[in-house]
Structures are given as structure tokens and as C-alpha cells.
C-alpha positions in Angstrom: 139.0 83.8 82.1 138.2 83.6 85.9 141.2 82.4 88.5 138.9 80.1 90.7 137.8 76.9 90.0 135.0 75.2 91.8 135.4 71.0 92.5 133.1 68.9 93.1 134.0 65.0 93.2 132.4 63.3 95.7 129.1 61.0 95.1 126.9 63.8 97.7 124.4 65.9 96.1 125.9 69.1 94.9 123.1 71.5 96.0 122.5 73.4 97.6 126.2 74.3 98.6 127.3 75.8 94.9 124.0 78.0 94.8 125.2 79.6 98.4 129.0 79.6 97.1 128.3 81.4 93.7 125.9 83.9 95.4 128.8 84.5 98.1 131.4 84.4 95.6 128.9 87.4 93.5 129.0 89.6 95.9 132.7 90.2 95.8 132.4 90.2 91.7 134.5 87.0 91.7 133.9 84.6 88.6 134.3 80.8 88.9 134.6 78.2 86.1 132.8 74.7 87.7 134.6 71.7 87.3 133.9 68.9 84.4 135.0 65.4 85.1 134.4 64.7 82.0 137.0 66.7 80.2 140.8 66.7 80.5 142.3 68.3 83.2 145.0 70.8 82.3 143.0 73.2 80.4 140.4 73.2 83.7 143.4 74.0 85.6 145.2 76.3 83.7 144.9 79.8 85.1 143.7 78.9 88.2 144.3 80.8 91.5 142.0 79.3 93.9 140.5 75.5 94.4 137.3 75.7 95.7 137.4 72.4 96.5 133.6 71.1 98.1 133.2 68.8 101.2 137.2 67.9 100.2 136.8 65.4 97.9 139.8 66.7 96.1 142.3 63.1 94.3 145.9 62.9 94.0 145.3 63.6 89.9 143.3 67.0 91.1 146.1 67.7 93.5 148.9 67.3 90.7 147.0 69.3 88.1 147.1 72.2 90.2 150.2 72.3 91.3 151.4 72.3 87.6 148.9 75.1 87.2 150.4 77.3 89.9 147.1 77.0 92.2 147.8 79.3 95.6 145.0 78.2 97.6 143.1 74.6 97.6 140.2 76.0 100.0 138.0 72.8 101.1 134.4 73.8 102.3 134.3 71.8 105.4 136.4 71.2 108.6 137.2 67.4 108.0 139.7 66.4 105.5 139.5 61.9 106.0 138.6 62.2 102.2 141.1 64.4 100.8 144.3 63.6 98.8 146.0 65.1 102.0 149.3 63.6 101.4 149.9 65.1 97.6 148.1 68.2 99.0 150.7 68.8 101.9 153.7 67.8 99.8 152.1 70.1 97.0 152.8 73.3 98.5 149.7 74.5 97.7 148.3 76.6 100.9 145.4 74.5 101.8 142.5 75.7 103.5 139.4 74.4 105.3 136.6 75.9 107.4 136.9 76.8 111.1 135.1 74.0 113.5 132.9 77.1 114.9 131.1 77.1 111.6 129.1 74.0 112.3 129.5 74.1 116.6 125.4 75.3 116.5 124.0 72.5 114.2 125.8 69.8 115.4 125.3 70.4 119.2 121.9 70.3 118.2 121.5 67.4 116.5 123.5 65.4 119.1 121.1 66.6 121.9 118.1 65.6 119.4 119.8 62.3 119.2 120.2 62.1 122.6 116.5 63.0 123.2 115.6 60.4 120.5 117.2 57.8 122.0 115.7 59.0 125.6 112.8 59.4 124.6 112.3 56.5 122.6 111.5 58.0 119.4 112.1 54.7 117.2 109.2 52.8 119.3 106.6 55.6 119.6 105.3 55.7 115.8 104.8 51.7 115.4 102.7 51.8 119.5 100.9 55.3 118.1 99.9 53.1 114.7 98.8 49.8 116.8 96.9 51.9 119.2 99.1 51.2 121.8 98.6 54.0 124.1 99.7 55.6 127.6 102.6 52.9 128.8 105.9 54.2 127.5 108.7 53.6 129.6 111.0 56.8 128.6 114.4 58.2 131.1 114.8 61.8 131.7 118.0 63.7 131.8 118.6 66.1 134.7 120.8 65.2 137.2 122.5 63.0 134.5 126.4 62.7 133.6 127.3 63.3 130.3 131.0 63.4 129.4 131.8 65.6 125.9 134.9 64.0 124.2 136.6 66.9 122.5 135.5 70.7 123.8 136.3 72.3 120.4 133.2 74.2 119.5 130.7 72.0 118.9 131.7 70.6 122.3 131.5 73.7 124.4 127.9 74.2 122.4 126.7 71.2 123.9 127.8 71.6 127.0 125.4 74.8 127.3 122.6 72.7 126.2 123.2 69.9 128.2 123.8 72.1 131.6 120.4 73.6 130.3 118.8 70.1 130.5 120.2 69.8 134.1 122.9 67.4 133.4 126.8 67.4 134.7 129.4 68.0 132.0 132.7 66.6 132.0 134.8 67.1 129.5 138.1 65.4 128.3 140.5 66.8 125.9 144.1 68.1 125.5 144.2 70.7 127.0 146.3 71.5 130.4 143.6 71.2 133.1 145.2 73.9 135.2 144.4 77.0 132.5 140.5 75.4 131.9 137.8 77.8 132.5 135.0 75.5 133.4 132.4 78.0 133.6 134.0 79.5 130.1 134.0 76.0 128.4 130.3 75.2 130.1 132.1 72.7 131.9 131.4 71.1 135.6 134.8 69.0 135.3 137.4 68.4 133.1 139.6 65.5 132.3 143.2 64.8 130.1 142.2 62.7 127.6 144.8 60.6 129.5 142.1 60.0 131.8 139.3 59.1 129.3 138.2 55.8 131.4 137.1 58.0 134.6 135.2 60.1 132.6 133.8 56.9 130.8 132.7 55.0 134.6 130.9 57.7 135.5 129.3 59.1 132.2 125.4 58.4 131.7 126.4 59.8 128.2 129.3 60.1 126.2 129.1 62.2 123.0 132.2 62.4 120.6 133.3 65.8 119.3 136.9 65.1 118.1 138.5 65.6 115.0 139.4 61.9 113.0 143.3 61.2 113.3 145.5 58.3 113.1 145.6 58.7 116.9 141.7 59.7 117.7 140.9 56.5 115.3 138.3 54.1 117.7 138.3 56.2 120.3 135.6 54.6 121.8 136.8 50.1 120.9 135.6 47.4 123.1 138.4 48.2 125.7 137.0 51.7 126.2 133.2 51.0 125.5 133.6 48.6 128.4 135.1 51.3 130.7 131.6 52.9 130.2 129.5 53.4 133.0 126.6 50.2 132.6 124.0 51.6 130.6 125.5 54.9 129.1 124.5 56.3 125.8 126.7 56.8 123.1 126.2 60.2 120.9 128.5 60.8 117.6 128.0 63.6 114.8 131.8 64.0 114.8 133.4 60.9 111.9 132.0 57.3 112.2 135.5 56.0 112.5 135.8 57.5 115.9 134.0 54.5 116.9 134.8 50.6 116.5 130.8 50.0 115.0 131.7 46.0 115.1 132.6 46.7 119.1 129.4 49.5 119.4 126.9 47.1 117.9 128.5 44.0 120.5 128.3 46.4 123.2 124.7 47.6 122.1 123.7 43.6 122.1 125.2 43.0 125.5 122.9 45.9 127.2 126.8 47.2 128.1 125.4 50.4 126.3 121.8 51.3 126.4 121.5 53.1 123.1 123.4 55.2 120.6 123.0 58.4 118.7 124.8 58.0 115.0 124.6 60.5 112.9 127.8 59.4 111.3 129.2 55.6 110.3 132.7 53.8 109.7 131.4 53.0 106.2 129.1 55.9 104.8 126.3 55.3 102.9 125.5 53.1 106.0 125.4 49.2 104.6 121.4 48.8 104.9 122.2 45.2 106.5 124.0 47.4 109.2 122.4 45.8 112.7 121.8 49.0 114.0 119.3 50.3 111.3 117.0 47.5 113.2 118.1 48.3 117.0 115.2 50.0 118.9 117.6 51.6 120.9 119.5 53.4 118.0 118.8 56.6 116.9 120.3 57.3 113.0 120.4 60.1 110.1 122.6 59.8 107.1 125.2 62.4 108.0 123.2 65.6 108.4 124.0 67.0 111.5 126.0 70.1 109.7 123.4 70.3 107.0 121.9 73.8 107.9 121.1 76.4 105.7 123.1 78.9 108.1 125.8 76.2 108.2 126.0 76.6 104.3 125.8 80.5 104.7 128.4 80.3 106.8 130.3 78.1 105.0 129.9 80.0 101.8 130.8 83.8 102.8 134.1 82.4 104.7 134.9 80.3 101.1 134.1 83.9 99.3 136.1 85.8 102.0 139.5 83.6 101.7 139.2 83.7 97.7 139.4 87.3 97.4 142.1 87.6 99.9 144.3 84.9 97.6 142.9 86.6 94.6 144.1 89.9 95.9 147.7 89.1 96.9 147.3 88.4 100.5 147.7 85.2 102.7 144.8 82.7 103.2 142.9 82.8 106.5 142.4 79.1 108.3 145.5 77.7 106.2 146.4 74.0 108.1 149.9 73.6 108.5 151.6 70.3 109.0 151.7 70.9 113.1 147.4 71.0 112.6 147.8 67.2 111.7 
């Protein structure tokens, strides 16, 4: 009988992450058992080392099951844990485990400077003027010489930065840590702020582009007090979590002209509602929460799942384990 058990919960398709986890978890001649929602839970459990728990969809009955089973490692494939049972995980004492940050930082710079560039370029208007035969009088902005300020210079932060300082544009970027150790040229950085200081950045940010984690205390990070700081006719950019913005205050500020457009790969409610007002803004630039879905992000993904498994499996501690100080 194998010692791993791979979940799977949520509503999201299941390829083609389980194809790249079972080839990963092959290679190191680990067997998995795939979990059936559909059956009772304690003989699923029973045995069980490892929780390979997918895009961490894992519920408080999940949690309980394998605690009872004697589970050492509930490994989430994905950084963001907003849909896990987190509570009965922590209080579980089950290590838990999720993937580093650096494992999407390529794909989701990327996709927030194609937003960007959508947005810029006015992507939304140029396929209904090309059909009408509405040629040669687009009224597109450019981006050198542009501010834009990255909220959160984790990985995916400090890849957009290089891109953005490729496009010509200033980076400023605002985040905890202490200003007086900060690298600039390391971090691909031109300034950087506290995020105690998040409205200067705002005032003088031609784009902001949210790369934070989502906490109780990161929650609305940009609301209609701090959209408002924003310098008059700033873009908004967000492949982070939707709740990181106030969408009720965005879509106001969106209406107003206080922003100029927006970049949303992620929403506050996901599917996004198709009345949502910005799925018929011009200005708004959307994809259904695909920023991290690369095949080299799954790759990724997959080998550092197999990796952690068969360091549990072989008696030793897990790598990326996220300890109560992480939340």
C-alpha cells in the first residue's frame, strides 16, 4: 500500500498538474493512491505519510482524517493558502508545506507586464476597429520614462522590476523590509519605500502592480482611501489574490477616470460573476486566474512536491514547512 495520498478538492480542472506530479513522483519510485470523494475517508487515510494536497483545497474533515491517520507532511502545490482549512491544519500538527514564491516569480511577472501592455496598448479596442475597418487612428500610451511602483518585492516583484527597467520605466518598490539593508540595484529597484509609506509611492506611480501575499492585514490593500492616493490616471496591475483589492472601490475609481485602466488576472470572488462591470470596461484587461499556469510553472511545481515527499518518506524534515511566525 503506498504512504502518499494525492487531494484534489477544489472545482479547477485537475490536469494537467497530476500528470506532471505522478511523472515527478515516478522518478523517485514513489507510489500514490488518488483521492475519491466519493468514498469514506479513513480507509483513504489510513497509512498515509504524505498529503499531496493540490492548489490547497484541503477541509477541516481532510485535515481531521489525517491527523487520526498519523499524516507527517500535508504538502500544498501552490504558494497561497486563502483556501485551505489553515486553522485545523496549524492546530493539527501536521508539518504543512507549500511551494516557494520563486516558483511562479517568471510567469507572473510576465503576465503582469502583458497586462500592462494590454491595457497600454489598448488591446480590448483593437479587434472590434480591425473588424469594422477602422484603421490607422489608435490613440495608445507608451511606457518609458513611466513610474511604476511594485507592492511586494518577493520574487515575482523583483522579476518585474527587471522587465519594467527593461521597458524604460522607474521602479519603486514598497515592502517590509528595513530600507537601510535594500540593494536597489540587487532587487532591480530605483527607490524603495516602507509599506508605511504606501501613499507616496501611490502619488507618484503611473502604475501600481500588487505582488503581496493575501493576509488579514494585506486584505484591500489598494480600498478607495488608497486608490485615491493614486497618482490621476495610474494603472492598476494584480496576478497576486483578487482580495488585495476593494473591486466595488476599483470599479468606482475605474468610472471616475481616478484610474485609467486595470490589469486583473485575479478577482475578490473567482469564477468572476459575468455581470462583473469590468468584463465590459474598455479599459480593463482580464484572464481567469492564469498567470501561474505555465507548463515550467507545473514542472517546477511537481519536482519540488516529489522532492519534499521522499525526504518525509525517508525520515527527514520537510523543506518550505510554514510555521506559525510565516502567517
Amino acid at each position: 500500500m503506498s504512504k502518499v495520498l494525492v487531494l484534489h478538492v477544489a472545482d479547477s480542472a485537475l490536469e494537467p498538474f497530476y500528470s506532471e506530479i505522478l511523472a515527478a513522483l515516478g522518478e523517485r519510485g514513489i507510489e500514490s493512491d488518488f483521492f475519491q470523494a466519493d468514498q469514506p475517508l479513513e480507509p483513504q487515510f489510513g497509512g498515509k505519510k504524505v498529503v499531496i494536497d493540490i492548489g490547497g483545497w484541503g477541509r477541516p474533515e481532510h485535515i481531521e482524517a489525517g491527523r487520526a491517520a498519523g499524516v507527517q507532511l500535508w504538502q500544498v502545490v501552490g504558494y497561497g493558502l486563502d483556501h485551505l482549512a489553515l486553522s485545523e491544519v496549524m492546530a493539527s500538527g501536521i508539518p504543512l508545506a507549500r511551494i516557494p514564491g520563486n516558483s511562479t516569480a517568471i510567469p507572473l511577472a510576465e503576465h503582469a507586464m502583458f497586462l500592462l501592455l494590454s491595457v497600454v496598448k489598448q488591446a480590448n479596442l483593437a479587434r472590434p476597429e480591425l473588424l469594422s475597418q477602422h484603421f490607422f487612428d489608435g490613440n495608445a500610451s507608451e511606457l518609458r520614462d513611466k513610474t511604476m511602483a511594485i507592492v511586494g518585492v518577493g520574487a515575482s516583484g523583483r522579476e518585474l522590476a527587471g522587465m519594467a527597467r527593461g521597458f524604460g520605466m522607474r521602479v519603486v518598490g514598497v515592502d517590509i523590509m528595513d530600507p537601510s539593508n535594500t540593494d536597489l540595484d540587487a532587487l532591480g529597484l530605483d527607490a524603495y519605500l516602507p509599506i508605511d509609506r504606501l501613499a507616496e509611492a501611490l502619488s507618484q506611480a503611473d502604475v501600481v502592480s500588487l505582488h503581496l501575499p493575501l493576509t488579514s492585514k494585506t486584505r484591500h490593500t489598494l480600498n478607495a482611501t488608497t486608490l485615491a492616493q493614486l497618482k490621476s490616471g495610474a494603472i492598476v496591475i494584480n496576478v497576486a489574490r483578487g482580495p488585495l483589492i476593494d473591486e466595488a472601490a476599483l470599479i468606482d475609481a475605474l468610472r471616475a477616470g481616478q484610474v485609467a485602466g486595470a490589469g486583473l488576472d485575479v478577482f475578490e470572488v473567482e469564477p468572476l460573476p459575468l455581470g462583473s462591470p469590468l468584463l465590459e470596461m474598455p479599459n480593463v484587461a482580464v484572464t481567469p486566474h492564469w498567470a501561474a499556469a505555465t507548463r515550467a510553472t507545473m514542472i517546477r511545481r511537481a519536482q519540488m512536491t516529489a522532492a519534499n515527499t521522499g525526504r518525509v518518506l525517508a525520515g527527514d524534515p520537510p523543506d518550505y514547512r510554514v510555521l506559525p511566525e510565516h502567517l
